[in-house]
Residue frames as qw, qx, qy, qz and C-alpha x, y, z in Angstrom:
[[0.000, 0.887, 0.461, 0.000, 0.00, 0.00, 0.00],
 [0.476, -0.508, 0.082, 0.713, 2.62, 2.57, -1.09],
 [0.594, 0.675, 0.384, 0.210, 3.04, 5.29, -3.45],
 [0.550, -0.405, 0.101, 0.723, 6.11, 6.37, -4.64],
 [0.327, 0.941, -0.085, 0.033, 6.71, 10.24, -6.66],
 [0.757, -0.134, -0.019, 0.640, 9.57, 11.14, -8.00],
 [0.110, -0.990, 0.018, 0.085, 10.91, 14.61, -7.34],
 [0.663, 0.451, -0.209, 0.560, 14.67, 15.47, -8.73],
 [0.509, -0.848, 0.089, 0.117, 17.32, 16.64, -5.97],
 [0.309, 0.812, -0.483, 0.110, 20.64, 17.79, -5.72],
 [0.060, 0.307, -0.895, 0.319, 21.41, 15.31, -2.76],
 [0.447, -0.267, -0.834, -0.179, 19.55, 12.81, -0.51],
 [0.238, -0.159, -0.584, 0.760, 19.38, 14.68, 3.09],
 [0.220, -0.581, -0.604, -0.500, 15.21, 15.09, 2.64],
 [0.377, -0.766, -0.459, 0.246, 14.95, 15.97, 6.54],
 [0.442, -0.400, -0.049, 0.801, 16.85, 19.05, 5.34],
 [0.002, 0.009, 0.429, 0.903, 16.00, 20.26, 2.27],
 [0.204, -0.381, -0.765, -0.477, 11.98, 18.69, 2.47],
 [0.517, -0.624, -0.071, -0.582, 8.71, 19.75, 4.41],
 [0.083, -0.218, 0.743, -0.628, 7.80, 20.20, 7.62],
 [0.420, -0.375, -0.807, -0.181, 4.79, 18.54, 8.66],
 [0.007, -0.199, 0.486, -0.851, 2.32, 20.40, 10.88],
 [0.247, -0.288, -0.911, -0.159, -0.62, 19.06, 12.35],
 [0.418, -0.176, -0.028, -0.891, -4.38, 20.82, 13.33],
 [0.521, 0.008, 0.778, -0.350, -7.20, 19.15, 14.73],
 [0.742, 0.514, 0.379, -0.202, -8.63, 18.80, 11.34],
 [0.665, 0.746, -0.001, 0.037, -5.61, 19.32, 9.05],
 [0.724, -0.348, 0.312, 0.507, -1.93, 18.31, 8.05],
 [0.437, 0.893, 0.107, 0.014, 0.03, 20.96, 6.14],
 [0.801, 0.273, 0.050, 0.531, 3.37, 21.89, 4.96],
 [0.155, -0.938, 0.198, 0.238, 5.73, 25.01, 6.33],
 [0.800, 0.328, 0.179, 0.468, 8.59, 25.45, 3.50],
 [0.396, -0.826, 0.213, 0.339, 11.31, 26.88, 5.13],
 [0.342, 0.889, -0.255, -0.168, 14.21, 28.08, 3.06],
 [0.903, -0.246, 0.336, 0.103, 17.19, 25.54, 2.38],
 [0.283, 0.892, -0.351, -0.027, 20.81, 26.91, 1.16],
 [0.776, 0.373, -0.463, 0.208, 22.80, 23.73, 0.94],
 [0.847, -0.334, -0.211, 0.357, 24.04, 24.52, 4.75],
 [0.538, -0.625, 0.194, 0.532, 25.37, 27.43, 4.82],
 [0.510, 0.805, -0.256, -0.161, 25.72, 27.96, 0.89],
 [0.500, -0.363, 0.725, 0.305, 28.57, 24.94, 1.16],
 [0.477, 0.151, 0.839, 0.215, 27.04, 22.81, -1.83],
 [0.645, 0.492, 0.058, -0.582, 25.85, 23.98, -5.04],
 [0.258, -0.289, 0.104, -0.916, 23.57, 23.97, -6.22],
 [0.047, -0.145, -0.911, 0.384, 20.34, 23.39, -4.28],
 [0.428, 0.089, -0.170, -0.883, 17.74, 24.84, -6.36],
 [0.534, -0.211, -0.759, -0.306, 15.80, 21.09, -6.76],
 [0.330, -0.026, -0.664, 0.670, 16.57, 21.01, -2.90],
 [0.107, 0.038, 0.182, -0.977, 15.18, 23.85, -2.29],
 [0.435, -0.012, -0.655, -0.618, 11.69, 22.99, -4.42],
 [0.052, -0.091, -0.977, 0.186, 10.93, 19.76, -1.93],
 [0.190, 0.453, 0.626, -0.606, 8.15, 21.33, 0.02],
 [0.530, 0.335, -0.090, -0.774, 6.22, 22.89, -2.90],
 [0.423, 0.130, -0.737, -0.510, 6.39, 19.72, -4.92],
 [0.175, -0.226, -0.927, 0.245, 5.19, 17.55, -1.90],
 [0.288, 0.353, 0.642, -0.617, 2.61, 19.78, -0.86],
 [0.498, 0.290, -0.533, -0.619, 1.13, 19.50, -4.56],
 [0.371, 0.100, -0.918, -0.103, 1.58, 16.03, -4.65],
 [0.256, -0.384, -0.881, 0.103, -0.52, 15.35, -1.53],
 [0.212, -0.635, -0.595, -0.445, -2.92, 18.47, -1.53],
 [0.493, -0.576, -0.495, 0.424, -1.89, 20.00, 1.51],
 [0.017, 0.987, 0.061, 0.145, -1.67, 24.09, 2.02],
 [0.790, 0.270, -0.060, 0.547, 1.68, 25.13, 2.44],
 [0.232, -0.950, -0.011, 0.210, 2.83, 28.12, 4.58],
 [0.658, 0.273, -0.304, 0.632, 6.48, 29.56, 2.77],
 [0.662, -0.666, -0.157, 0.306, 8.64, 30.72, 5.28],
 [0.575, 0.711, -0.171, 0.368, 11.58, 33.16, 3.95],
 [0.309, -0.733, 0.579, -0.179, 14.00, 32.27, 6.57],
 [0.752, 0.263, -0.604, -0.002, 16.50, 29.16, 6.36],
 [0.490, -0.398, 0.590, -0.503, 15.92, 26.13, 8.49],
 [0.434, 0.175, -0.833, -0.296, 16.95, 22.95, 8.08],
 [0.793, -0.340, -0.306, -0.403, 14.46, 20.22, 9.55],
 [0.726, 0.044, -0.537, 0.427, 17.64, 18.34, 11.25],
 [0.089, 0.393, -0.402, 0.822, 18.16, 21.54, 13.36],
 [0.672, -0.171, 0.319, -0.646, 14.50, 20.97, 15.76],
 [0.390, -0.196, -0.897, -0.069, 13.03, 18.46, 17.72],
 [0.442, -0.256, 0.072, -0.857, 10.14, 18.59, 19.21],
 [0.104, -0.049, 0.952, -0.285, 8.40, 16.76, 21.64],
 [0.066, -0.394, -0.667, -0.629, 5.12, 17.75, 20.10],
 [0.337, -0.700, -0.553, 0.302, 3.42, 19.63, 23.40],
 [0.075, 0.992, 0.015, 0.102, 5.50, 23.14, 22.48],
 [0.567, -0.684, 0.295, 0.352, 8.99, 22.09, 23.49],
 [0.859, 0.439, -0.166, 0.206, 11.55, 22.04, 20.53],
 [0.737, -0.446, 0.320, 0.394, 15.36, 21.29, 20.94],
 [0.729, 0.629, -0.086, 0.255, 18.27, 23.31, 19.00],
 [0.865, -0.119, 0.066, 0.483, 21.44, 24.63, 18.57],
 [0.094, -0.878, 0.041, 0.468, 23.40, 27.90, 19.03],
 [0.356, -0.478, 0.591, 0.544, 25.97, 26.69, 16.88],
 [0.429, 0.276, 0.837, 0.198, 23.31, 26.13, 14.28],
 [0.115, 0.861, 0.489, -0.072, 20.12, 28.30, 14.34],
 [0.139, -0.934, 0.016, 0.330, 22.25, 31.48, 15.10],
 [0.524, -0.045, 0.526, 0.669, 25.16, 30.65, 12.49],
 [0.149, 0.750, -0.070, -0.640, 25.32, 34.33, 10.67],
 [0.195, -0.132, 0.826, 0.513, 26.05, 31.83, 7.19],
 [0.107, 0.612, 0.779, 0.085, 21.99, 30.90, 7.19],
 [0.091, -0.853, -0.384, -0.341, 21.00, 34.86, 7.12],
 [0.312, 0.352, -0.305, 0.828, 21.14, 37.69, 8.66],
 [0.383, -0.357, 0.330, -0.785, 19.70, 39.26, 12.04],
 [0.739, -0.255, -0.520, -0.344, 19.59, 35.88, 13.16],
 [0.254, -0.479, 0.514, -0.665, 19.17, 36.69, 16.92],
 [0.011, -0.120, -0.953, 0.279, 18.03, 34.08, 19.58],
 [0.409, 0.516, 0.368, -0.657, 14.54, 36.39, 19.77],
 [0.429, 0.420, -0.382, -0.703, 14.10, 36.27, 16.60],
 [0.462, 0.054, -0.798, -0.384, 14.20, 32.83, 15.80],
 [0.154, 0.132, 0.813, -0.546, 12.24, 32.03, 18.97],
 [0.404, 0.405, -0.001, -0.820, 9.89, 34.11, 17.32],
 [0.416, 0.322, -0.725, -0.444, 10.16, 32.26, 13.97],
 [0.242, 0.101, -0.965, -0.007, 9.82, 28.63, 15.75],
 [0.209, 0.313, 0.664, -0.646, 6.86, 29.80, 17.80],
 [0.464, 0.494, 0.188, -0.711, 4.85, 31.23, 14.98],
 [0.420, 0.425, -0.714, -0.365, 6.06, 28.03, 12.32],
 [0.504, -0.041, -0.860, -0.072, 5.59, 25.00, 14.40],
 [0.657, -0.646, -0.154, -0.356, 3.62, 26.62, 17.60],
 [0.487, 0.093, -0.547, 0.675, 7.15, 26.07, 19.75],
 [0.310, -0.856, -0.267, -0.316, 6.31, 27.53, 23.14],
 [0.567, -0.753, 0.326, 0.071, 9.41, 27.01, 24.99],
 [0.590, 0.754, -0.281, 0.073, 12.94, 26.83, 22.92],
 [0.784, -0.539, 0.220, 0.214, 15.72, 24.70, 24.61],
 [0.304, 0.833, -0.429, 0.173, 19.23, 25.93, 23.30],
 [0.942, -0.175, 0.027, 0.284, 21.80, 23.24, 23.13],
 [0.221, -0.716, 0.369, 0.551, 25.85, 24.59, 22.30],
 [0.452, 0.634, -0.429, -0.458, 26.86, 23.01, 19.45],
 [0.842, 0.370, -0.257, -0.298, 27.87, 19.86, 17.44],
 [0.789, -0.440, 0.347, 0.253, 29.85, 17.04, 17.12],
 [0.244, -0.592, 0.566, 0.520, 32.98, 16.39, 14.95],
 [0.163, 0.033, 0.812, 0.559, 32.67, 16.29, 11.16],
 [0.218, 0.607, 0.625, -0.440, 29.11, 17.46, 11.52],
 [0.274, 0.242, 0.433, 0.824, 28.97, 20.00, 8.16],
 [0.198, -0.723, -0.526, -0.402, 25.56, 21.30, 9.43],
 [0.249, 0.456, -0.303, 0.799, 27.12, 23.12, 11.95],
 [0.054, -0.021, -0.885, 0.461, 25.54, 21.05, 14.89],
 [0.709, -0.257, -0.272, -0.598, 21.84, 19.99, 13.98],
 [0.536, -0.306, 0.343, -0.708, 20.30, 18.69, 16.75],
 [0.864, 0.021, 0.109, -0.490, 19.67, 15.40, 15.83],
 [0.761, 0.265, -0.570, 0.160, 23.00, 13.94, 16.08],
 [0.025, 0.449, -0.510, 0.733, 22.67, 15.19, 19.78],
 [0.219, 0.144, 0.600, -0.756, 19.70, 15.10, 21.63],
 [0.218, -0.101, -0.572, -0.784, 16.17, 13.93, 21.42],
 [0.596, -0.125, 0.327, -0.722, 12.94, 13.66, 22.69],
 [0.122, 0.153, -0.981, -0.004, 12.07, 10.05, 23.55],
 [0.121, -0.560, -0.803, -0.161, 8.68, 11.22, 24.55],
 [0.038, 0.836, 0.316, 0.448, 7.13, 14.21, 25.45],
 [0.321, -0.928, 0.136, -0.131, 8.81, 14.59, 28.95],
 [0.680, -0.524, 0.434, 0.276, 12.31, 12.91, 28.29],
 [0.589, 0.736, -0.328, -0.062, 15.35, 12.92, 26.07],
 [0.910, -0.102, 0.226, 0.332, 18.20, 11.19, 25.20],
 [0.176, 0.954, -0.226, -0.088, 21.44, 12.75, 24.72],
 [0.699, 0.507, -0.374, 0.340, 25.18, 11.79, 23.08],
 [0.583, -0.695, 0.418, 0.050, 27.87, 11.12, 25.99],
 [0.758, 0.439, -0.437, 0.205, 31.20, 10.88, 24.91],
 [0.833, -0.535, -0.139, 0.032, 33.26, 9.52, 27.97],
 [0.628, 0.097, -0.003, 0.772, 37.08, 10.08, 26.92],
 [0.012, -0.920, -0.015, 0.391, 37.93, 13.47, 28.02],
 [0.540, -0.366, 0.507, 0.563, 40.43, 13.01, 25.39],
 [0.414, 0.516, 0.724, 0.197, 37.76, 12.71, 22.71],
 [0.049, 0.057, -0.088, -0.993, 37.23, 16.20, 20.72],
 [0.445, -0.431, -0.524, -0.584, 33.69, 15.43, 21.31],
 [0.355, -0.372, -0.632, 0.580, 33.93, 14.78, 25.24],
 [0.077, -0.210, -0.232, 0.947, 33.51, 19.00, 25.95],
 [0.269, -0.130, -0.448, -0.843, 31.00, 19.61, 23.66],
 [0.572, -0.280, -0.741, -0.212, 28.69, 16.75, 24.44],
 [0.417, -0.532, -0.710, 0.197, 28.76, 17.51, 28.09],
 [0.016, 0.119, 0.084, -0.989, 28.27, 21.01, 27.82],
 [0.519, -0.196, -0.357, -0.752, 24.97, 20.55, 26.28],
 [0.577, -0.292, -0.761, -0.051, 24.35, 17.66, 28.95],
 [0.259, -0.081, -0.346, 0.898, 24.86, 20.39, 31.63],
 [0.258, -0.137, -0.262, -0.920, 22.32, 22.33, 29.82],
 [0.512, -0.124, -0.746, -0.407, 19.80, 19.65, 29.61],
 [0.553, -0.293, -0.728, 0.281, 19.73, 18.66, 33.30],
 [0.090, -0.335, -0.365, 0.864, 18.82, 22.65, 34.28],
 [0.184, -0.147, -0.672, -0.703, 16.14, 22.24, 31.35],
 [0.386, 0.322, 0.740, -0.446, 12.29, 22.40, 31.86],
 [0.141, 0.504, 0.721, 0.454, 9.43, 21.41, 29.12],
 [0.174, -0.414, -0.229, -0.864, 7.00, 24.05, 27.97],
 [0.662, -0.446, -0.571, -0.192, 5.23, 23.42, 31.41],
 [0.425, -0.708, 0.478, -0.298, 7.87, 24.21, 34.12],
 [0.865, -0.453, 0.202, -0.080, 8.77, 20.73, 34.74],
 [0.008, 0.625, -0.689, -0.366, 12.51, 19.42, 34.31],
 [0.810, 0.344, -0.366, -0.304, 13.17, 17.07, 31.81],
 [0.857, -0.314, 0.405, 0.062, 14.12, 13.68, 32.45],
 [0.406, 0.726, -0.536, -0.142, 17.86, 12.95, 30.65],
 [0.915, -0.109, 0.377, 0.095, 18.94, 9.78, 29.62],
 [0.036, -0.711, 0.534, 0.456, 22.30, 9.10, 27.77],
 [0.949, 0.308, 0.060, 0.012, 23.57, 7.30, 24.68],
 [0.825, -0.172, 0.365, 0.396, 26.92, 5.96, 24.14],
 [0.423, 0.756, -0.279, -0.415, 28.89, 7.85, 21.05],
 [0.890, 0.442, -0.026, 0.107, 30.41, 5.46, 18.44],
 [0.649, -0.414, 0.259, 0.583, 34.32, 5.29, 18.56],
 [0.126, 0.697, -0.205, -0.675, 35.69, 7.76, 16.14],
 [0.701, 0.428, 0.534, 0.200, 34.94, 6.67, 12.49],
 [0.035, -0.716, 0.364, 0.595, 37.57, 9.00, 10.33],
 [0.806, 0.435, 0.340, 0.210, 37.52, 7.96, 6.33],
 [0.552, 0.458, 0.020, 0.696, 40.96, 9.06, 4.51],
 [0.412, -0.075, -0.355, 0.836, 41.98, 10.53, 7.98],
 [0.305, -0.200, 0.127, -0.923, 38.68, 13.21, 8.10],
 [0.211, 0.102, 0.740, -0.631, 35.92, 12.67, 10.82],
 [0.405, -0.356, -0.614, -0.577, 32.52, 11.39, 9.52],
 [0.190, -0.349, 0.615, -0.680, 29.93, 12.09, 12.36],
 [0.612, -0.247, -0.717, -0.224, 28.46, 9.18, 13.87],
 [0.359, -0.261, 0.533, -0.720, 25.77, 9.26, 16.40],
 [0.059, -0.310, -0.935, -0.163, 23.08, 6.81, 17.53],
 [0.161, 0.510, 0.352, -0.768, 21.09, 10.08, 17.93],
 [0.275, 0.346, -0.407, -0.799, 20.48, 10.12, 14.68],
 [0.070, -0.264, -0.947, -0.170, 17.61, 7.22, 14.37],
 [0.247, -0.021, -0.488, -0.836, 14.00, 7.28, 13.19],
 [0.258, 0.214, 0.858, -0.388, 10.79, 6.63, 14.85],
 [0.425, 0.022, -0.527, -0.736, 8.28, 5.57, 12.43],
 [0.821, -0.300, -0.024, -0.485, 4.83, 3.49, 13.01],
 [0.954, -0.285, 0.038, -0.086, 5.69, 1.23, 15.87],
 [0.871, 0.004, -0.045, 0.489, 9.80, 0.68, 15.11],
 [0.191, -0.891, 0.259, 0.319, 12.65, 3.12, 15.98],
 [0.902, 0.144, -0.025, 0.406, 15.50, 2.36, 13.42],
 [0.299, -0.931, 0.174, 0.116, 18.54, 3.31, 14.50],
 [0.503, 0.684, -0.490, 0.198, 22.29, 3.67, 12.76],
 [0.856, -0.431, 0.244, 0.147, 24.84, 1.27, 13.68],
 [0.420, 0.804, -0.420, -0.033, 28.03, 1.35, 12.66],
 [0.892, 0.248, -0.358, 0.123, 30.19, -2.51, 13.42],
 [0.143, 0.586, -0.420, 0.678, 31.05, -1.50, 17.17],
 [0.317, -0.191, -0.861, 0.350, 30.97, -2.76, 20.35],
 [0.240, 0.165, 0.250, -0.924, 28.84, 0.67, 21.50],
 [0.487, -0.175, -0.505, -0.690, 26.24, -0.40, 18.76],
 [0.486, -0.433, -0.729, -0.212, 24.56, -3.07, 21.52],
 [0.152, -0.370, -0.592, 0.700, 24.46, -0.38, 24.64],
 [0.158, 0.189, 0.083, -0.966, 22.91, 2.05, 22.73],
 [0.318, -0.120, -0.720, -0.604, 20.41, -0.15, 21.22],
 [0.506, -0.313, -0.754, 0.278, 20.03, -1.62, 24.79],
 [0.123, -0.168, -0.060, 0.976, 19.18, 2.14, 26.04],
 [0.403, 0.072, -0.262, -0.874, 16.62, 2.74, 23.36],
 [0.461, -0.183, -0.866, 0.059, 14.99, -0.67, 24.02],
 [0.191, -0.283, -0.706, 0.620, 14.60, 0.69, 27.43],
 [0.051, 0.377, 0.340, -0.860, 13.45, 4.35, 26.57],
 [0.515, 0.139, -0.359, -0.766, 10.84, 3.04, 23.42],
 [0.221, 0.115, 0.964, -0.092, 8.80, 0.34, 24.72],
 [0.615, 0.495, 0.596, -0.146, 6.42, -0.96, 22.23],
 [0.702, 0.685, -0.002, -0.195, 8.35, -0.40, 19.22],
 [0.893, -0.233, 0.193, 0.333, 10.86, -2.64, 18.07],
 [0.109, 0.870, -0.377, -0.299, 14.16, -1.12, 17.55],
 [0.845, 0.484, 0.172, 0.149, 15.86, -2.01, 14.32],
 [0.360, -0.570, 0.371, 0.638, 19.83, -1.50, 14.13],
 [0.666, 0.742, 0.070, -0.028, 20.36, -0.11, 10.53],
 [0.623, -0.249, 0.282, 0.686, 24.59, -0.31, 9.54],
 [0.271, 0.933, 0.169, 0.167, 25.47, 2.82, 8.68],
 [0.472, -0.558, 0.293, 0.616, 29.25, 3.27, 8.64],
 [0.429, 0.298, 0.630, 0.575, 28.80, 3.51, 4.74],
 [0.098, -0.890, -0.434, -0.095, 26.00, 5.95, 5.28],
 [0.406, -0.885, -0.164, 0.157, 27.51, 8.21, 7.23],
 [0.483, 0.022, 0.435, 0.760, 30.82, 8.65, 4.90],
 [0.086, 0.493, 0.547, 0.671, 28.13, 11.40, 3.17],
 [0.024, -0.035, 0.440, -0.897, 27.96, 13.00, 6.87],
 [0.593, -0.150, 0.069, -0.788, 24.69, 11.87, 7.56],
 [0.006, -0.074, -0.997, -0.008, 22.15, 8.61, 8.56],
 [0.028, 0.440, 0.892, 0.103, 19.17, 6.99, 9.07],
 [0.040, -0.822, -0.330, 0.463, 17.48, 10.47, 10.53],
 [0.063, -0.423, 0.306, 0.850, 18.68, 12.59, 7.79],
 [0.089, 0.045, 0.908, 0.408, 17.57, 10.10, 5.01],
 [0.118, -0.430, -0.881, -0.156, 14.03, 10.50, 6.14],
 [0.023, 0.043, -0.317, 0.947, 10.80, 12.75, 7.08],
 [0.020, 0.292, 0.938, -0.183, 7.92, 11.62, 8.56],
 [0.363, -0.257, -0.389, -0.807, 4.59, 12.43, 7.86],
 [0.197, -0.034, 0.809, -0.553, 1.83, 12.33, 10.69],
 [0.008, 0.391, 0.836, 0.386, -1.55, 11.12, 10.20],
 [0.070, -0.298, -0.314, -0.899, -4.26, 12.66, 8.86],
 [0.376, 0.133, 0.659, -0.638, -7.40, 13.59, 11.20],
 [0.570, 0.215, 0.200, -0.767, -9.33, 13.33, 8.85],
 [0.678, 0.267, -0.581, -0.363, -8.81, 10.61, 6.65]]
């Protein structure tokens, strides 16, 4: 029961370049935020760019543009008003100008109904997206996340990673209450022709009933699976090998962007 469109692109990283998905009590529509390759790294990214208009064609859906660049990787959201980014992202003066914390608060509040904006630091190594959110940190449900822990203080991911766990653990949801933080393991460094390629298991997909999550031919792959196991009961988690994948600085969570269901249909 599938149906597949094709749409030309410059690359494959849809949770960047393609729609958001927003959801009403009676309607599921499209916000088509602007999408400059990162930063203007990669031309071009004119097909890229396209995604959201062709999809919300394709399945009939209104479409809000947005004339401010934001890649989809950069938020998570627990879907109640909380979303999760990244100074080293959102505010990067590459994506635009006058891009102040107010401002994009502003932006995320009046695009996806954000009510409370949780500001991580920044990325890991080899990242290119200049630390999207979703090789970091993520909601696991509406009042808990999971976050990257590198353990080696030696690691050039160690500082980073527990700066933003610092953050996290003086966090509260759009409610007042604090979030609950649970960790994940990072992958041992994975470096192709001597440059970093970033692997996280933050970077996995929850779709109807399964979580699939990037693995990469490491002992870490069965704690962090064992982790998510814990913090997604009732949906079976699926290791996906992605050391290949992730040579192209991305995985399973890039690759993909869900679509919620429809109220009405």
């Amino acid at each position: 029961n599938l149906e597949f469109h094709r749409f030309p692109t410059n690359d494959a990283w849809v949770r960047d370049h393609g729609p958001v998905f927003v959801k009403s009590a009676s309607e599921v529509a499209v916000v088509d935020f602007r999408f400059d390759a990162w930063g203007r790294k990669y031309p071009p990214w004119d097909l890229d760019d396209g995604i959201p208009r062709a999809v919300a064609a394709a399945r009939q859906m209104r479409r809000f543009g947005v004339e401010v660049v934001l890649e989809g990787g950069s938020v998570d959201g627990n879907g109640c008003g909380s979303v999760l980014t990244t100074e080293s992202c959102l505010l990067n003066p590459n994506r635009g100008p006058a891009r102040t914390r107010e401002a994009l608060e502003q932006i995320l509040h009046d695009t996806l109904g954000a009510t409370r904006v949780l500001w991580l630091a920044g990325g890991i190594e080899g990242d290119d997206t200049d630390g999207h959110v979703d090789d970091l940190c993520r909601f696991v449900d509406p009042a808990t996340v999971v976050a990257a822990e590198e353990g080696d203080p030696r690691d050039p991911n160690h500082a980073p990673l527990a700066e933003n766990l610092r953050r996290l653990r003086g966090m509260c949801d759009q409610d007042g209450k604090p979030l609950a933080v649970a960790t994940l393991p990072m992958p041992p460094p994975l470096r192709i022709a001597g440059l970093p390629c970033p692997a996280s298991y933050a970077n996995f997909y929850l779709a109807n009933g399964v979580a699939l999550v990037p693995v990469f031919e490491v002992a870490s792959d069965a704690r962090a699976l064992a982790v998510l196991r814990e913090l997604l009961p009732g949906r079976e988690v699926v290791p996906i090998p992605a050391r290949e994948l992730v040579v192209g600085l991305g995985a399973v969570h890039c690759l993909t962007q869900q679509e919620p269901s429809h109220p009405m249909r």
